[in-house]
N, C-alpha and C positions, 0 to 999 in steps of 0.2 A: 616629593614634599620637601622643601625647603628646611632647613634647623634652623634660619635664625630668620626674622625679618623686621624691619623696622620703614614707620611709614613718615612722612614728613609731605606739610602743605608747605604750598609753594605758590607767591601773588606771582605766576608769569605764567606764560602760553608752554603748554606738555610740549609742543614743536620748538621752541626755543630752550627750555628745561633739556630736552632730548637733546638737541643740536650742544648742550654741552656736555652733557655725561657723555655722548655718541665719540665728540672729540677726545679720544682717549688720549694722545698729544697733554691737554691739561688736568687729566686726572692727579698729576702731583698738588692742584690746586688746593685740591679739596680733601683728598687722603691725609690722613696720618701716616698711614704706612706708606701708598706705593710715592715714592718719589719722583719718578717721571716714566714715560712708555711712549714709546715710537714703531709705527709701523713698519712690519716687515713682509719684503717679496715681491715689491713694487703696488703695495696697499699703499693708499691715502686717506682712506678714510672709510666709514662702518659700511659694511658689508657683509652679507654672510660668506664663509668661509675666507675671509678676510684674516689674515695672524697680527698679532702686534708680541712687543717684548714688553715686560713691566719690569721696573728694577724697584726692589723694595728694600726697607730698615726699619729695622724697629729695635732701639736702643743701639748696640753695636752693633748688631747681626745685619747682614747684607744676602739679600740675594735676588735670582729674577726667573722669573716667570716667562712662559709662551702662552698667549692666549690669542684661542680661535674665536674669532663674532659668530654666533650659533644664531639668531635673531637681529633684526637690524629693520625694524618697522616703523619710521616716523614720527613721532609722538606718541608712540603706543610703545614702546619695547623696545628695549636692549640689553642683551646677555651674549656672556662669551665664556667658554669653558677654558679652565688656568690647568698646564700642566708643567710640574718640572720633569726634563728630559722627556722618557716617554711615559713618567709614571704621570694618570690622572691626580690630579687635586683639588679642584673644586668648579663650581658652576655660581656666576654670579650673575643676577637680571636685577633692570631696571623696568619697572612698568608706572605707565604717565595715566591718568588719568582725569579726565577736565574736570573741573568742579565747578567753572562758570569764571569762578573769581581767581584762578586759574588751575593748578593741577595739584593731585597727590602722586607721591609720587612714592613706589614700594621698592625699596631694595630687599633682594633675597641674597643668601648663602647659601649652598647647600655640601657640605663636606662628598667628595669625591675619592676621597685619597684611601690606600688598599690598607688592610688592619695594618699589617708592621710598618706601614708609616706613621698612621696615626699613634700606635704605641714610643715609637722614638720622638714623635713631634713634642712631646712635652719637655725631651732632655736636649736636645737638638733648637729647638727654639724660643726654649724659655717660659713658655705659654702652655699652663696645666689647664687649662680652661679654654679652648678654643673658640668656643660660643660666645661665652662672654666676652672674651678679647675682641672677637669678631663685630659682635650688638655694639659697643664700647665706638669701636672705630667706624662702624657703618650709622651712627646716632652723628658723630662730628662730622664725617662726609658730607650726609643730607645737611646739615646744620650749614656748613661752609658752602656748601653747593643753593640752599636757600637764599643765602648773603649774595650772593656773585648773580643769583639770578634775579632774584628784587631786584637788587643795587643796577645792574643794566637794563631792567625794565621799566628802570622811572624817567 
């Protein structure tokens, strides 16, 4: 079960929606936090078992993420699991679903990370509230990600 999720309609095709969350390349687009991500190991694009890097910031803080595509279904789905080093950290999906007049579109979180991370995450990254911080940043995502997708579907 997910901890946070937040839903956002969207006027474009769940296959076009997809084709750009999928492009993880432009998720600096739309985040707040992750600033840019490029595929690694001779990946080009979603897949399962597919890796990328994310490099993120939030205020002064830097740092960057491995994540694996867990799901990579078309218009229907996509999630990839975030680890730093070998500790897990989280599980993030995208799921499309048509509405006619085009898609909803559901992002989930799901905290990953082992208790003594989560216990130092709050002095290590600033962020007493995870969730929130989290709902907070995945509301402007779908929000920027709405704009980019209308905007090229007219």
């Amino acid at each position: 079960m997910a901890d946070v999720e937040v839903v956002e309609e969207i006027a474009a095709p769940p296959l076009a929606v997809y084709g750009l969350v999928s492009d993880v390349t432009r998720m600096g687009e739309w985040s707040p936090e992750t600033k840019s991500c490029r595929w690694l190991e001779g990946a080009s694009g979603p897949a399962v078992g597919a890796r990328f890097r994310g490099a993120n910031r939030d205020r002064w803080r830097r740092w960057s993420t491995t994540c694996t595509v867990v799901e990579a279904e078309p218009g229907k789905r996509f999630s990839f699991d975030v680890d730093y080093g070998r500790v897990p950290v989280s599980h993030w999906s995208y799921e499309f679903e048509d509405t006619g007049a085009g898609c909803k579109v559901i992002e989930t979180w799901s905290d990953r990370r082992p208790g003594w991370m989560a216990r130092l995450s709050p002095v290590v990254m600033g962020v007493s509230d995870r969730a929130g911080h989290n709902r907070a940043g995945m509301q402007a995502t779908l929000a920027a990600l709405r704009e980019k997708a209308e905007h090229t579907a007219e």
